[in-house]
C-alpha positions as CSV (number, residue, x, y, z in Angstrom):
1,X,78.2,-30.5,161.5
2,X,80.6,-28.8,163.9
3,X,77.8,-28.2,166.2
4,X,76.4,-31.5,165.5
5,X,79.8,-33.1,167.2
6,X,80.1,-30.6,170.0
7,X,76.4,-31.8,171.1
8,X,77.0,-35.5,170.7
9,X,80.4,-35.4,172.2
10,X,79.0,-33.2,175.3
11,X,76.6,-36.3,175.5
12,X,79.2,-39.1,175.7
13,X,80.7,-37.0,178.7
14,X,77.7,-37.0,180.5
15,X,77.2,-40.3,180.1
16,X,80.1,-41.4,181.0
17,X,79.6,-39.3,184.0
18,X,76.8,-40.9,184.7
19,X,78.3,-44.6,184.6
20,X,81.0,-43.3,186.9
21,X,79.1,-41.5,189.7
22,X,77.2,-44.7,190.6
23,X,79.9,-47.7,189.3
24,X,79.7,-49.0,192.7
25,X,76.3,-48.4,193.3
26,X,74.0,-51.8,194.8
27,X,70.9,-50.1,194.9
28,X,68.7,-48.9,192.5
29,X,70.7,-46.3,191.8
30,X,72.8,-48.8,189.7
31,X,70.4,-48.4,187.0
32,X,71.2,-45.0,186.3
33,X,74.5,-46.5,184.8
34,X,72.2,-48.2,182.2
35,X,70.5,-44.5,181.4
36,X,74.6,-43.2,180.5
37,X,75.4,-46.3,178.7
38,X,72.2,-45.7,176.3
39,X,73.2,-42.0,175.9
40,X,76.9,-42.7,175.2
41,X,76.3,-45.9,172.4
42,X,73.2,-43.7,171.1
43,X,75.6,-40.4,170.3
44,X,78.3,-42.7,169.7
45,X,76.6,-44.8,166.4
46,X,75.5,-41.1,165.6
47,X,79.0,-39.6,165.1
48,X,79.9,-43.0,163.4
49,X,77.4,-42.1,161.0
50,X,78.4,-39.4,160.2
51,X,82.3,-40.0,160.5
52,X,83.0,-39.4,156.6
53,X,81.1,-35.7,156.5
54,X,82.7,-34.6,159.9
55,X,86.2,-36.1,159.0
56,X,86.0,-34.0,155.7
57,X,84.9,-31.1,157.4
58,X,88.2,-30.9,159.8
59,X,90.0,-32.2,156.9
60,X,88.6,-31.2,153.4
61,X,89.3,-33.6,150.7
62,X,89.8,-32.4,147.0
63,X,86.4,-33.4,146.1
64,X,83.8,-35.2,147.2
65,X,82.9,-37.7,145.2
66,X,85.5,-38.5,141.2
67,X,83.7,-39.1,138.2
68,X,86.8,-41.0,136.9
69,X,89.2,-42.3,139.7
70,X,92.2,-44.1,138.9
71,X,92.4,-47.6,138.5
72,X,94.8,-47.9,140.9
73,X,92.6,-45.9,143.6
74,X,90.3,-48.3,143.1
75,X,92.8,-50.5,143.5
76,X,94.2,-49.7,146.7
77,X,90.2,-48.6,148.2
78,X,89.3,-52.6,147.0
79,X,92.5,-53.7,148.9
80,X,91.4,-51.8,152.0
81,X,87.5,-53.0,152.8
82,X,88.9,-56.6,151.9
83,X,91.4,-56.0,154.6
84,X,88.7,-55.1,156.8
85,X,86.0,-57.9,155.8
86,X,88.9,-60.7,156.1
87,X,90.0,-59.3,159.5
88,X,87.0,-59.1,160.5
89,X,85.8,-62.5,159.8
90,X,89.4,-63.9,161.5
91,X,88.8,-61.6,164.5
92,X,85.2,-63.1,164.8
93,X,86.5,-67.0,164.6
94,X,89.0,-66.2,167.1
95,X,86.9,-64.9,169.3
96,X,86.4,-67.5,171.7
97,X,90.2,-68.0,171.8
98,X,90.7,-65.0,173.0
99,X,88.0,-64.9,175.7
100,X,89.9,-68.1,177.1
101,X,93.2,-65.8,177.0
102,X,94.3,-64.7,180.7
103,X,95.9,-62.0,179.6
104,X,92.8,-60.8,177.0
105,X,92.9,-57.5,177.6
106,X,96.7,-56.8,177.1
107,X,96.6,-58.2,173.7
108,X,93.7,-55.4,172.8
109,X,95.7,-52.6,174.4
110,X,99.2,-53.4,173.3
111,X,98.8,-55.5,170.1
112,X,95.9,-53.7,168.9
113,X,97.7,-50.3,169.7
114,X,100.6,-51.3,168.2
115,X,98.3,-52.8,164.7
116,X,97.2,-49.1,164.5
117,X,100.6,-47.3,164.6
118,X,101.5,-49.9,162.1
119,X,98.2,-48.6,160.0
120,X,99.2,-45.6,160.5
121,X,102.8,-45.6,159.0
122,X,101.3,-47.5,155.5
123,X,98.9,-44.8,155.6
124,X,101.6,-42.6,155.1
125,X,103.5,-44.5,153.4
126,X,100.8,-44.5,151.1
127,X,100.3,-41.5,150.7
128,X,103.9,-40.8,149.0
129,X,103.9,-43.8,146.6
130,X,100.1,-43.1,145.6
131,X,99.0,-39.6,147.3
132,X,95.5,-39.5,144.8
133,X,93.9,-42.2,146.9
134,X,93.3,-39.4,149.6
135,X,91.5,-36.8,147.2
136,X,88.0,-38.3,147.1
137,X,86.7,-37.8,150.3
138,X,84.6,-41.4,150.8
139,X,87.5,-43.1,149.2
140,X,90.3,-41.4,151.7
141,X,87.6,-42.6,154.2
142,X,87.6,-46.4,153.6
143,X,91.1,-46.9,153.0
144,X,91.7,-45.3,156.4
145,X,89.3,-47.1,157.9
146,X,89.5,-50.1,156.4
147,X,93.5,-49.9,156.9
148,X,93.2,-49.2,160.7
149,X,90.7,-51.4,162.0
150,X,91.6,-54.1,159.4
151,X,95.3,-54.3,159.9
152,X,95.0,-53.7,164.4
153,X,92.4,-56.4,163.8
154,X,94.5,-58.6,162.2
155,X,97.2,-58.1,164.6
156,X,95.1,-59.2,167.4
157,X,93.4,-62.6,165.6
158,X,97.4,-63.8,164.6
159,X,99.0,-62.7,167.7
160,X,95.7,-65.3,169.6
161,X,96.2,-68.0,167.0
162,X,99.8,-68.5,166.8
163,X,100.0,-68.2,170.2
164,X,97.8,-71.2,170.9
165,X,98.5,-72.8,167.7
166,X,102.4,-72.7,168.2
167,X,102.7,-73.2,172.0
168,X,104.5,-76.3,173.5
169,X,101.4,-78.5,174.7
170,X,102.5,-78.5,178.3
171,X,99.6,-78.7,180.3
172,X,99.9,-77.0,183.6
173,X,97.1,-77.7,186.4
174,X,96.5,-74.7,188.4
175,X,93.9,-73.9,191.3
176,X,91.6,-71.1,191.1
177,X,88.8,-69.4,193.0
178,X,85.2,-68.8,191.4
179,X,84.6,-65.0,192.7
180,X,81.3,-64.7,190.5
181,X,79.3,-66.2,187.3
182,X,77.6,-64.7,184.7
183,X,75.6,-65.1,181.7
184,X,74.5,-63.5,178.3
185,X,71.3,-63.1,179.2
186,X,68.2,-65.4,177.6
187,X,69.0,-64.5,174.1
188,X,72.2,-65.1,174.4
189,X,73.9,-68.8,175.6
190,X,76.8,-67.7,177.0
191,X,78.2,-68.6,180.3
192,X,81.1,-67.3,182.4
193,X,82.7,-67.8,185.5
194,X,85.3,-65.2,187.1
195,X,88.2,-65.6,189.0
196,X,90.9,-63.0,190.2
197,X,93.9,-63.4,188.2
198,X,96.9,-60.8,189.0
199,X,95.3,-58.3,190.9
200,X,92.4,-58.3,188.4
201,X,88.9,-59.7,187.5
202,X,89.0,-61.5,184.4
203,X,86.3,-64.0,182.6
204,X,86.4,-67.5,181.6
205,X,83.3,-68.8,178.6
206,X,82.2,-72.3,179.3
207,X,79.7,-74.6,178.5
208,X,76.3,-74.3,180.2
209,X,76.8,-78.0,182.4
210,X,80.1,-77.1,183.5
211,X,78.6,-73.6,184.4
212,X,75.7,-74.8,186.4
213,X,78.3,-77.3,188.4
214,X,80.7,-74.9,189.6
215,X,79.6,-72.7,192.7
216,X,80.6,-69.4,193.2
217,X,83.9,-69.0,195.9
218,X,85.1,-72.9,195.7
219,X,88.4,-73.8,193.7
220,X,88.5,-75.1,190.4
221,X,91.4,-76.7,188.4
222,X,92.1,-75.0,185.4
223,X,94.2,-77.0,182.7
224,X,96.1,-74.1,181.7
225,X,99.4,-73.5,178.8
226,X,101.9,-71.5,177.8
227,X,101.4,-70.1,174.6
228,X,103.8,-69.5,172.0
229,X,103.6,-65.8,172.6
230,X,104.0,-66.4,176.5
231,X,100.4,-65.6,176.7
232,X,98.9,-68.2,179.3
233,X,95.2,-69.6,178.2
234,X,93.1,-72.0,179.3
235,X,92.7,-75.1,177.8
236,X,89.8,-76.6,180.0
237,X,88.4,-77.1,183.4
């Protein structure tokens, strides 16, 4: 299994080595990018796989698998992958909320960070008050899991809904230039437009009639507010 990861996470460097050498690319060479993003998600899925052998490899649990675990284990594992399921589900409903979110990708990096250090100290906080959750290996692994991605998750969804939920209904019209569209593709409905918004490129979903009336490089008024948070999203164009 050591070998296993070496091999898969060799692969993800080429890949990504790959995207980067021809990022900028116009030409045919462009699709090359495609031939790394295929080798990085394929070895990727592979190692998440496998996550719960390899993470018990680097760090054996007392066993593998308990014939009789404590109720409250099975407590504290049930807790954990509704955690994840509920966050999950919230994340998925806020979705579009967030899209619409000029400053999207701060509230990944610094909320969602900040969701996982917070996992991370109930994780170890957990593992005084209750330290037999952590000796079966596949439960150790979902509570983890389900702790991390469910709490940083859930971090991200409240921080996006109380910010619009909560903010003061101002409505402030603001002028912006279309620098590109975009869309998902036939399979998928989606349609964005782009503008630059503090020295970077960020996306905008809308509906499919507003889409096809907006050209790329005129101005557009966005009806914009200030969320509770003092996160700025756009309420429509």
């Amino acid at each position: 299994m050591r070998k296993f990861l070496q091999i898969h996470l060799i692969l993800i460097l080429i890949g990504i080595l790959l995207i980067y050498s021809v990022f900028d690319e116009k030409s045919y060479l462009r699709f090359i990018a495609i031939i790394g993003i295929l080798i990085v998600l394929n070895s990727f899925v592979k190692i998440m796989r496998n996550s719960e052998e390899i993470l018990h490899i680097f760090f054996p649990a007392k066993t593998i698998r308990e014939v009789k675990p404590k109720f409250k284990d099975k407590i504290w594992q049930t807790i954990s992958m509704n955690l994840f399921f509920l966050s999950l589900i919230f994340l998925i409903f806020e979705m579009d909320n967030l899209e619409n979110t000029f400053e999207e990708n701060q509230i990944w990096k610094t909320v969602g960070f900040s969701g996982i250090g917070l996992a991370i100290i109930l994780l170890m906080v957990l593992n005084k008050i209750q330290p037999t959750i952590f000796d079966e290996s596949g439960r150790r692994y979902s509570v983890i899991f389900g702790f991390i991605f469910g709490i940083s998750a859930l971090c991200i969804s409240l921080t996006s809904f109380i910010n619009r939920e909560y903010s003061n209904k101002n409505v402030i019209v603001e002028k912006y230039t279309i620098v590109r569209k975009s869309t998902g593709g036939k399979r998928n409905g989606t349609h964005w437009i782009f503008i630059n918004y503090m020295n970077n490129e960020i996306r905008f979903k809308i509906s499919e009639q507003k889409w096809n009336e907006i050209k790329i490089g005129s101005e557009v008024e966005f009806n914009t507010q200030i969320g509770y948070l003092n996160y700025k999203y756009l309420e429509n164009i």
